[in-house]
C-alpha positions as CSV (number, residue, x, y, z in Angstrom):
1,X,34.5,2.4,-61.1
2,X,31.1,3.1,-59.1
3,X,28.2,1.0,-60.4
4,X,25.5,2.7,-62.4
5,X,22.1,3.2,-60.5
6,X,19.8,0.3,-61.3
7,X,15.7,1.7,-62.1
8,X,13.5,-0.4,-59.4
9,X,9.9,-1.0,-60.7
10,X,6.9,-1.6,-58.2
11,X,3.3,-1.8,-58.1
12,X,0.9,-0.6,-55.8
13,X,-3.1,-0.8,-55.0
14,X,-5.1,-3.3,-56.7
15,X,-4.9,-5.1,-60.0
16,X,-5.8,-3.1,-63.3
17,X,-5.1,-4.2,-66.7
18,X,-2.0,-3.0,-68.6
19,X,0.0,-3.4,-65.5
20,X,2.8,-5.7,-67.5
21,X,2.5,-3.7,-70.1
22,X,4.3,-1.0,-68.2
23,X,7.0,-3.0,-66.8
24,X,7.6,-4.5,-69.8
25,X,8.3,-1.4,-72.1
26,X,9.8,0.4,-69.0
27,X,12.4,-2.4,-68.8
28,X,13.2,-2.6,-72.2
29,X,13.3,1.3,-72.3
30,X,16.1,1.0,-69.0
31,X,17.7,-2.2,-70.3
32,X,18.5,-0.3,-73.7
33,X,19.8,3.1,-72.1
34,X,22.6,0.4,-70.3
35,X,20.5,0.2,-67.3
36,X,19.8,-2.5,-64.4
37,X,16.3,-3.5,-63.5
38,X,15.4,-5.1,-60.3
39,X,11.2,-5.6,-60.2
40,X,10.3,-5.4,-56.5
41,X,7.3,-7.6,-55.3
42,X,4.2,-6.8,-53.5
43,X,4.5,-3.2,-53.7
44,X,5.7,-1.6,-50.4
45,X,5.1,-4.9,-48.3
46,X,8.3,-6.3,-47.9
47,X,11.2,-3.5,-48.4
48,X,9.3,-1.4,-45.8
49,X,9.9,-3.9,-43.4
50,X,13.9,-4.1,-45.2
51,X,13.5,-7.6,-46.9
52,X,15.7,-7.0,-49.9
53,X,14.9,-10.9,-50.9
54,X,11.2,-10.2,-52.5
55,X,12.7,-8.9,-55.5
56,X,13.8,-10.2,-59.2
57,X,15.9,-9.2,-61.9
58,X,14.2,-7.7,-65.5
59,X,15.6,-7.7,-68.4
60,X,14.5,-7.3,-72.3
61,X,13.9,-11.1,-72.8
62,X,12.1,-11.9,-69.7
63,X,9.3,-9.1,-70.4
64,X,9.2,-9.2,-74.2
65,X,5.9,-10.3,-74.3
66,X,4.4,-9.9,-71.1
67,X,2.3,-7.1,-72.3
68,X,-0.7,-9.2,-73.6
69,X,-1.3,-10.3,-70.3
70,X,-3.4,-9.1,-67.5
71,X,-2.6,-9.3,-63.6
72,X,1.0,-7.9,-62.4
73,X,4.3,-10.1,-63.0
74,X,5.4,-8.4,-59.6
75,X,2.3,-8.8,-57.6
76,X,1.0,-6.0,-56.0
77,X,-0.1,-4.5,-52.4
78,X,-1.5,-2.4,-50.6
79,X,0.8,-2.1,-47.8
80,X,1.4,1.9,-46.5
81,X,4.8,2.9,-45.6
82,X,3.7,6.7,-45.4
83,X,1.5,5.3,-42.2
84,X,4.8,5.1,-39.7
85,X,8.1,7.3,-40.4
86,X,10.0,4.2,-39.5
87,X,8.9,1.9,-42.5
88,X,9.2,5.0,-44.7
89,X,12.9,5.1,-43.3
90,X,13.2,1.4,-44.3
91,X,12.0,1.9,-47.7
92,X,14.0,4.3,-48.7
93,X,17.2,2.2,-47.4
94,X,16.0,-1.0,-48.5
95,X,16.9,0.7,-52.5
96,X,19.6,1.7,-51.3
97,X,20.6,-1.6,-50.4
98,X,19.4,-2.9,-53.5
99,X,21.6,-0.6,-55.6
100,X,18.3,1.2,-56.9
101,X,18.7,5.1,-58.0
102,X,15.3,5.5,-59.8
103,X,11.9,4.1,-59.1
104,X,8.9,3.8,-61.3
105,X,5.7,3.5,-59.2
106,X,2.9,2.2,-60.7
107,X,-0.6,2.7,-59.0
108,X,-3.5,4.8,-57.8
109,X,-3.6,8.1,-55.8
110,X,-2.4,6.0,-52.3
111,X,0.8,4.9,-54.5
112,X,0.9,7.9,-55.8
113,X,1.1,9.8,-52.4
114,X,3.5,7.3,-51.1
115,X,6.1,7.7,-54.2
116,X,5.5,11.7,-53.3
117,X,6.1,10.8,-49.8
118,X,9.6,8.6,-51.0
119,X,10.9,10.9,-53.3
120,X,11.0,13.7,-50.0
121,X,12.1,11.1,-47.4
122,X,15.1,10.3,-49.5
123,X,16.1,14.1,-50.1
124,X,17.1,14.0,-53.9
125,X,19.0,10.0,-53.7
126,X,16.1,8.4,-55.3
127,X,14.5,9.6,-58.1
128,X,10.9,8.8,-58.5
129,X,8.0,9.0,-61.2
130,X,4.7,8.0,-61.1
131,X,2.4,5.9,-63.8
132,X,-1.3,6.4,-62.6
133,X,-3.2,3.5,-62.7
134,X,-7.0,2.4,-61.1
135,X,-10.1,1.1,-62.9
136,X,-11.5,3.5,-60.9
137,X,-10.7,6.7,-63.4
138,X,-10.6,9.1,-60.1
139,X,-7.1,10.3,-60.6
140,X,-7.3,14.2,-61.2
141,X,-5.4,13.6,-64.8
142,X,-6.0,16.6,-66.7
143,X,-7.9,16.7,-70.1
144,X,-10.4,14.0,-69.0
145,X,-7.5,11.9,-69.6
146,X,-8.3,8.3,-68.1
147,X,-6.1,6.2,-66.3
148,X,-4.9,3.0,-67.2
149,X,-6.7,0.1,-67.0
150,X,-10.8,1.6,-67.2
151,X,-11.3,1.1,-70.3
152,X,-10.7,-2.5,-70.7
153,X,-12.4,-2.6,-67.2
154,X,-15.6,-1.1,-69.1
155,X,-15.0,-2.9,-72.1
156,X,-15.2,-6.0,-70.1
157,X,-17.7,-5.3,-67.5
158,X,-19.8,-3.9,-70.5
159,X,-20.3,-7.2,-71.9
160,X,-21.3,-8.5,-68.8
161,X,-23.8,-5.8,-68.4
162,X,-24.9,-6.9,-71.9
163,X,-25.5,-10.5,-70.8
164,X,-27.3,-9.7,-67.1
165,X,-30.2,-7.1,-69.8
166,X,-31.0,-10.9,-71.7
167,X,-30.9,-12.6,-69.0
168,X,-33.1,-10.1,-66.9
169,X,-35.4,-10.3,-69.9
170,X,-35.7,-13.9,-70.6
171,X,-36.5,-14.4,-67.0
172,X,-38.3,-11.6,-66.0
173,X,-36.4,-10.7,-63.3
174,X,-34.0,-7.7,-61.7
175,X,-30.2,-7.7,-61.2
176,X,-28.7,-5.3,-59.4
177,X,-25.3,-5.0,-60.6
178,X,-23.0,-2.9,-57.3
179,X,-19.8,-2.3,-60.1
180,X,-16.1,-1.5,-58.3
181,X,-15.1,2.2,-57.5
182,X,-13.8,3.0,-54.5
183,X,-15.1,6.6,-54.4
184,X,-16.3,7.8,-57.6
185,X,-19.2,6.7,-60.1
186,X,-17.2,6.7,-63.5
187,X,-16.7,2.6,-64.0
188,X,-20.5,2.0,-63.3
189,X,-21.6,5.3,-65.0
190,X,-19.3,3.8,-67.8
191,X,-20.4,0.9,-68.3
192,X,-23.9,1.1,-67.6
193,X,-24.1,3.5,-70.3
194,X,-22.1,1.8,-72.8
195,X,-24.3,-1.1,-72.3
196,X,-27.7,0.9,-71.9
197,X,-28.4,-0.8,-68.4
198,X,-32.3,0.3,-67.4
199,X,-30.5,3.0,-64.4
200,X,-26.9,3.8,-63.2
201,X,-26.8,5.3,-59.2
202,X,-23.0,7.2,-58.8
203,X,-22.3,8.9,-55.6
204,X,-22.0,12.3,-57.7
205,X,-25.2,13.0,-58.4
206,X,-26.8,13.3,-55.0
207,X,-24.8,16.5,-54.3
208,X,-24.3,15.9,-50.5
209,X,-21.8,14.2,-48.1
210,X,-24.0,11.9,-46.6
211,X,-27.0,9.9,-48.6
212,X,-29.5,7.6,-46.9
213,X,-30.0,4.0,-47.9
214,X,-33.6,4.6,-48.5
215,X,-33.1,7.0,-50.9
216,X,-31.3,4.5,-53.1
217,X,-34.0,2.2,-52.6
218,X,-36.9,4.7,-53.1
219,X,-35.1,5.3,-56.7
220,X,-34.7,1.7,-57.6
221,X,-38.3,1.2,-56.4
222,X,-39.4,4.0,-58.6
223,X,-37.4,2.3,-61.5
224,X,-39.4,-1.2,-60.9
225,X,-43.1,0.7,-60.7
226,X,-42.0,2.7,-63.7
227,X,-40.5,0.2,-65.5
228,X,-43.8,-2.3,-64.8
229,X,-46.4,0.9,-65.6
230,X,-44.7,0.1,-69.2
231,X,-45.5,-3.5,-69.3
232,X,-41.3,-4.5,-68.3
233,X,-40.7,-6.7,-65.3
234,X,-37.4,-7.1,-65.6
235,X,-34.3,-4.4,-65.3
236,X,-30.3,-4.3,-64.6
237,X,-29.5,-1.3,-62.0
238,X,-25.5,-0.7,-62.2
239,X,-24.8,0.6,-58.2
240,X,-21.6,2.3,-57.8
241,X,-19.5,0.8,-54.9
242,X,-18.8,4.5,-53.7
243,X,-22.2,4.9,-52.7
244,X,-21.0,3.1,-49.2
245,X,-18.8,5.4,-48.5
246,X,-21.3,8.1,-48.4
247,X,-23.7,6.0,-46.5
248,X,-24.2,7.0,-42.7
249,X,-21.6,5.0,-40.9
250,X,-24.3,4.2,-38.1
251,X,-27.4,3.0,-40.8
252,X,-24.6,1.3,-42.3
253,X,-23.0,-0.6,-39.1
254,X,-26.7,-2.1,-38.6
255,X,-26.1,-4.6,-41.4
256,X,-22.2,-4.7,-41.0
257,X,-21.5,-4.7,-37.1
258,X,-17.5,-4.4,-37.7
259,X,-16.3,-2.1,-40.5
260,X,-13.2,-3.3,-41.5
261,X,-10.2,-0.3,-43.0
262,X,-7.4,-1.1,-45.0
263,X,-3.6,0.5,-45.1
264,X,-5.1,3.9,-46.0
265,X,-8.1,4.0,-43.5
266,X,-11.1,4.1,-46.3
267,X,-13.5,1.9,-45.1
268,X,-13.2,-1.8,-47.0
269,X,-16.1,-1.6,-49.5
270,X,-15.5,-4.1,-50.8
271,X,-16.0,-6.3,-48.1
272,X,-19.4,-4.5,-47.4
273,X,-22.1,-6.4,-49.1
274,X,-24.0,-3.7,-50.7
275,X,-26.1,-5.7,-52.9
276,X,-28.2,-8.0,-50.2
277,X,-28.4,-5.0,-48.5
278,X,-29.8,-2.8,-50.8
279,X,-31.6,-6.1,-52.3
280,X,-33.8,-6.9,-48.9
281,X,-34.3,-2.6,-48.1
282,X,-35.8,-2.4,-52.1
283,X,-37.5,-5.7,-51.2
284,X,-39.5,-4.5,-47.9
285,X,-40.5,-1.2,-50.2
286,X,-42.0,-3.7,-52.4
287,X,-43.8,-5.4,-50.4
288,X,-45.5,-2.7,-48.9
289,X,-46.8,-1.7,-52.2
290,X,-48.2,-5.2,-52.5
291,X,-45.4,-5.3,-55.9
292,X,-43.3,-8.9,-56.7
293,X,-40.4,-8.7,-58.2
294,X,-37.2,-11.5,-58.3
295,X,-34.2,-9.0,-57.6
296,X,-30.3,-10.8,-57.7
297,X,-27.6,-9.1,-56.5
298,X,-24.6,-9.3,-58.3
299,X,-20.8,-7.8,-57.6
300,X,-18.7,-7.1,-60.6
301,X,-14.6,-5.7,-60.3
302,X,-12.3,-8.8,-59.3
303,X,-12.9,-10.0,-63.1
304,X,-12.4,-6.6,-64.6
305,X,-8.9,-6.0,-62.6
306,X,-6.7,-9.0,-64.0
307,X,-8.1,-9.9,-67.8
308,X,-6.5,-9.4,-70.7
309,X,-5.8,-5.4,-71.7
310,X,-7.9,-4.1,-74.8
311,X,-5.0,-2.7,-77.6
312,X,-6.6,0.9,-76.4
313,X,-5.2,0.2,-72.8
314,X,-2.3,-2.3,-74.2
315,X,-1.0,0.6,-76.7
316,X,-1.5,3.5,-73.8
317,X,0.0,1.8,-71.2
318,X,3.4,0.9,-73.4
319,X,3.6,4.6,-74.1
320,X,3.2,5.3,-70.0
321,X,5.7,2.8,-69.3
322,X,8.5,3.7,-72.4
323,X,7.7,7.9,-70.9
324,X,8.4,7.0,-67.5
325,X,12.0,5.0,-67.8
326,X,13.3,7.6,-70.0
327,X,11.8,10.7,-67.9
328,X,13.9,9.3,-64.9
329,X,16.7,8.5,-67.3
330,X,16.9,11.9,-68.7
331,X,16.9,13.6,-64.8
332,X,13.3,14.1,-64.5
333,X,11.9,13.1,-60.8
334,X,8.9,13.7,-58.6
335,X,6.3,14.1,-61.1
336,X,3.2,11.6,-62.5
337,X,3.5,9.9,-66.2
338,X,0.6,11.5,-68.3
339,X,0.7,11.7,-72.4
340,X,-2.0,14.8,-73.1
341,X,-2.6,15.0,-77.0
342,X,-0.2,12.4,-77.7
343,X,2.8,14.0,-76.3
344,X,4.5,13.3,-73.1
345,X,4.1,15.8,-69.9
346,X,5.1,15.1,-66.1
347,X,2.8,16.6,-63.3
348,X,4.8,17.5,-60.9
349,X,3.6,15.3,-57.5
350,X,3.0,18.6,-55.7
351,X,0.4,19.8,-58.4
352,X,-1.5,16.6,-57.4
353,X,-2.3,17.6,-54.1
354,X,-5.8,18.9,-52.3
355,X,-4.7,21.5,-50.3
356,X,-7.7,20.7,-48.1
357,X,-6.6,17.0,-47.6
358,X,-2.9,17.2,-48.0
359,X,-3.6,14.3,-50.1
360,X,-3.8,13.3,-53.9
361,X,-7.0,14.8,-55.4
362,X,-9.5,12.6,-56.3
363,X,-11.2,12.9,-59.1
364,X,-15.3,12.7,-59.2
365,X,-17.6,12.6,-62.0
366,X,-18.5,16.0,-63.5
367,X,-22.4,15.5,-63.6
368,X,-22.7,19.0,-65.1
369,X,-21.5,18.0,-68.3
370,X,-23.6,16.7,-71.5
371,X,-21.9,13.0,-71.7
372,X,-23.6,12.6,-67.8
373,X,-26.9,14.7,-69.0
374,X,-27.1,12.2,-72.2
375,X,-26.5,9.3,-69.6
376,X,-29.6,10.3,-67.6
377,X,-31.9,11.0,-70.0
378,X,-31.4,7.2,-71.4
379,X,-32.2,6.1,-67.9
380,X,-35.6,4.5,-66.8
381,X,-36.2,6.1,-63.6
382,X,-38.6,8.4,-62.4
383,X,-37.7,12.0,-63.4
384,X,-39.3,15.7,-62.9
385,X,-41.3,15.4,-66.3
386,X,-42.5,12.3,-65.4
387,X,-44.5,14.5,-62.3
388,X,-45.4,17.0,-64.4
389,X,-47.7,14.4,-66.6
390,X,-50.6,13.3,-64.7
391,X,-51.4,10.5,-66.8
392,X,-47.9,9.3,-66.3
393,X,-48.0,9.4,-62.7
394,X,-51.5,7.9,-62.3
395,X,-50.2,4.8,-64.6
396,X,-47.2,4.4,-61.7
397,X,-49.6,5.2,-59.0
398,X,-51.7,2.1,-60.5
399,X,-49.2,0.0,-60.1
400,X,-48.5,1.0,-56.8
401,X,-51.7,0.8,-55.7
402,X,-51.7,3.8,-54.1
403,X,-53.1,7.3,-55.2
404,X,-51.5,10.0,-57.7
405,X,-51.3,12.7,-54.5
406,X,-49.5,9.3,-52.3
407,X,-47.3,8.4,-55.3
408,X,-46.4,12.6,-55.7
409,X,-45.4,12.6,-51.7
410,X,-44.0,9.1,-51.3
411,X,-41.4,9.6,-54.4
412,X,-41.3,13.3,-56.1
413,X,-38.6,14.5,-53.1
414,X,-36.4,12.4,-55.7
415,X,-36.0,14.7,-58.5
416,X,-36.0,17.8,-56.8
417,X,-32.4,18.2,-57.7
418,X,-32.7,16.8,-61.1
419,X,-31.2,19.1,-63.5
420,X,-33.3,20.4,-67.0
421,X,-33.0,18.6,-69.7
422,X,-30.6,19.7,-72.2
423,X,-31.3,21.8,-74.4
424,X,-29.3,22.6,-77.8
425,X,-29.2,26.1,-80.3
């Protein structure tokens, strides 16, 4: 009697809440239909290089609860076999070897392009889904819908948002808060609006490639001298980490000699120290203008990626995880776990794609809709109606001791593309 295809579970990319939650109802979901479940550790790290020992057996009682708890029962990596044909090869024998007929990948859009990439090396022997995960939010899910994991990133990095404002109060300083986001702006635009931080600065809105670390600084100096000409020393700025990645590589490399790249060659932000560096350029501005201000630089991600799920995430990511064992049960293969008004629906890996990059889309922060509009408008930064007031401009220009006319050529280039403001009937 030939032995039943076991389901092989794996995760990929960083931490993200709900992670357990997915393995845990996606076991129980296998274990019931009369199905093995072997959880593989580290990702892609060790059966790409055909260790079949990195591995550990799942079942109903072991996972029962595991779905209260943050950080990944499995681990997690970011190890690339789509990088070398070889440790593809290796991958897809490795499950093989392990008896494994269906795997459930859970990640970002890198795991998501390598369980593409396993699915086609293994010509129809291993069936694959996809659950999308990243605190990020920049898979292309459709509807708006978010991926696993940001919300209870928000919820958390929200409240420490909240706590930075009264502490920025009580001791009249600035923090500069650079939040994760490998790419795109939505976990800072997030939670710096949900906690009405003073400004939020995303990648999106500067509607070009490249962006120059003086321009950053020129809008958070704006934001002080504004901020001051209303009788407020103090402030929380939420940076998004993307904004590195559109920094010249060459401004960039003078305060980080050695960029370091990971697995998927993007450039490891996260080892780029954005917030001195941005600190000491908004400094020096400062300075000229004869302005003090205490400015702290502050990181926040690594304790958003492993706490506790939030029920929204805990609830969502049980549904994901119950969807994908029983899509791959049922036949299904090659496609990504979304649920779109409460009910189930694959995307297909192929609809995933850029055709530009070959690669899975990423997906940006639509600054052309009214939930970004509302965000700017709460923000205290300079804006276009702010230079079409003369008594508002001369009240910044006071504070930076120089004249309306040098105030209107040093900083107004920074709301030429500022949109309208909204406007409603």
């Amino acid at each position: 009697m030939t032995e039943k295809p076991k389901v092989g579970i794996l995760v990929g990319g960083g931490p993200a809440p709900g992670i357990n939650s997915v393995i845990g109802a996606a076991t129980i979901r296998a274990c019931l239909s009369g199905f093995g479940v072997v959880g593989i550790r580290d990702g892609y790290q060790w059966i790409m290089k055909g260790d079949l020992n990195k591995t550990r057996i799942l079942d109903i009682e072991t996972v029962s609860r595991i779905h209260f708890r943050g950080g990944s029962c499995l681990g997690t990596s970011r190890a690339n076999p789509t990088k070398d044909p070889k440790n593809l090869e290796t991958a897809v024998d490795s499950l093989g070897k392990l008896g494994v007929g269906y795997l459930i990948s859970i990640g970002g859009d890198d795991t998501a392009f390598s369980a593409m990439n396993l699915a086609r090396a293994s010509k129809g022997a291993l069936k694959v889904v996809h659950v999308p995960k990243t605190i990020d939010n920049d898979l292309d899910l459709p509807e708006s819908i978010p991926t696993f994991g940001y919300q209870t990133a928000r919820h958390v990095g929200a409240g420490i948002v909240q706590d930075l404002l009264t502490d920025a109060q009580t001791t009249s300083r600035w923090y500069f808060v650079v939040a994760m986001g490998r790419k795109a702006g939505h976990l800072a635009l997030g939670i710096g609006k949900a906690a009405g931080a003073t400004l939020t600065i995303i990648p999106e809105e500067f509607r070009k490639e490249r962006i120059g670390l003086d321009e950053i600084a020129d809008i958070l100096v704006g934001s002080i001298v504004k901020r001051l000409a209303y009788g407020r020393p103090d402030g929380v700025a939420i940076l998004a980490e993307g904004l590195v990645e559109h920094l010249d590589e060459k401004e960039l490399e003078k305060y980080v000699p050695a960029l370091e790249r990971d697995e998927h060659d993007h450039i490891r932000i996260a080892e780029v120290e954005f917030g001195p560096i941005i600190k000491a350029r908004v400094s020096e501005k400062l300075k000229e203008l004869g302005i003090k201000a205490t400015i702290v630089s502050k990181n926040i991600g690594y304790e958003l990626r492993c706490t506790d799920p939030i029920p929204f995430d805990m609830e969502y990511t049980r549904d994901l995880g119950y969807c994908a064992a029983k899509f791959l049960i049922e036949g299904g293969s090659g496609a990504m776990v979304t649920i779109q008004r409460g009910v189930f629906r694959p995307v297909p890996f192929e609809d995933m794609l850029d055709p530009k990059t070959g690669r899975t889309r990423v997906r940006m922060v639509d600054i052309n809709t009214e939930q970004y509009k509302i965000a700017r408008r709460y923000m205290l930064r300079l804006r276009r109606d702010d230079f079409e007031d003369d008594k508002e401009i001369s009240r910044c220009a006071a504070i930076a001791r120089v004249t309306p006319a040098e105030f209107r050529r040093r900083f107004e280039y920074l709301v030429q593309e500022e949109d309208p403001p909204l406007r409603f009937g």
